[in-house]
C-alpha positions in Angstrom: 0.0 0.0 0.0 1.3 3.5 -0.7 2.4 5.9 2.1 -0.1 8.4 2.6 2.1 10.8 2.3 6.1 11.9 1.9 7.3 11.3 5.9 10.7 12.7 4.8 9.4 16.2 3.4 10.6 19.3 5.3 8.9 21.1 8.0 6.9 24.1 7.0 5.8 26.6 9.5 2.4 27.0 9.1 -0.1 29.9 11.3 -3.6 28.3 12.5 -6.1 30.0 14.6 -7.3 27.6 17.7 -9.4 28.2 20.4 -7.2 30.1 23.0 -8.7 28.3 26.1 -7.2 25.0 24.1 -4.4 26.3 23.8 -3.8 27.5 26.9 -4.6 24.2 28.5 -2.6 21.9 26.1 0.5 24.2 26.5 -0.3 23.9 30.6 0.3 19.7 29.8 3.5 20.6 27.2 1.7 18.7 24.7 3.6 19.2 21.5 1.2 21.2 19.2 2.9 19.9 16.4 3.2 16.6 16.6 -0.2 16.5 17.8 -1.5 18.5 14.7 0.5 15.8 12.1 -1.5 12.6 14.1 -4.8 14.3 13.4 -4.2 14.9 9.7 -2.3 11.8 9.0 -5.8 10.3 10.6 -7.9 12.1 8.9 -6.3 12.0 5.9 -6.2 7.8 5.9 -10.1 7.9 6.5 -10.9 10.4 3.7 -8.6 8.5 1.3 -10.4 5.2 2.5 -13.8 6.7 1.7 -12.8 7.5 -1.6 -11.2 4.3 -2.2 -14.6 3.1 -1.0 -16.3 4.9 -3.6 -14.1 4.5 -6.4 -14.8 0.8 -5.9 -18.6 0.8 -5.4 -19.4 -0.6 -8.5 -17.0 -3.6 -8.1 -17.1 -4.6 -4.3 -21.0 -4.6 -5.1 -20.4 -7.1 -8.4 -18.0 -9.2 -6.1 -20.4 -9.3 -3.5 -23.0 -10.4 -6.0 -20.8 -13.0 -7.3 -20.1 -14.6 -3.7 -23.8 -15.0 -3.0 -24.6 -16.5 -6.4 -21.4 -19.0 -6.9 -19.9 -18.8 -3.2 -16.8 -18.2 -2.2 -13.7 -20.0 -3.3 -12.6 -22.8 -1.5 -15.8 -22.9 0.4 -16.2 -26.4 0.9 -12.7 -26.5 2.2 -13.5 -24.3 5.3 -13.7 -25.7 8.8 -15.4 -23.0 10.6 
């Protein structure tokens, strides 16, 4: 599977605006704003891309699906559970 995205690219410093009571607090637990930031994208970035993948493949998962109840699946009658 392909890396969501290039782990090796440079930093870039980027302004946000946030919620200054959030702030606050995080900074009051030294929890690194950055790092923090990259998890939630990375995250969010993996479902979107799943989504889409998702619906780019509607079409096929459906016919597959179809397939499986009307032939069953492969192997089938080698399965012990």
């Amino acid at each position: 599977m392909a890396e969501l995205y290039n782990t090796a690219a440079p930093k870039k410093a980027a302004n946000l605006s946030i919620n200054s009571d959030l702030l606050s607090k995080s900074r009051e637990l030294n929890i690194n704003l950055s790092a923090t930031l990259e998890r939630a994208l990375k995250e969010e970035l993996s479902k979107l891309e799943a989504s889409q993948w998702v619906d780019k493949n509607r079409t096929a998962i459906k016919r597959y699906n179809d397939f499986i109840e009307q032939h069953g699946c492969f192997g089938e009658e080698f399965r012990e559970f």
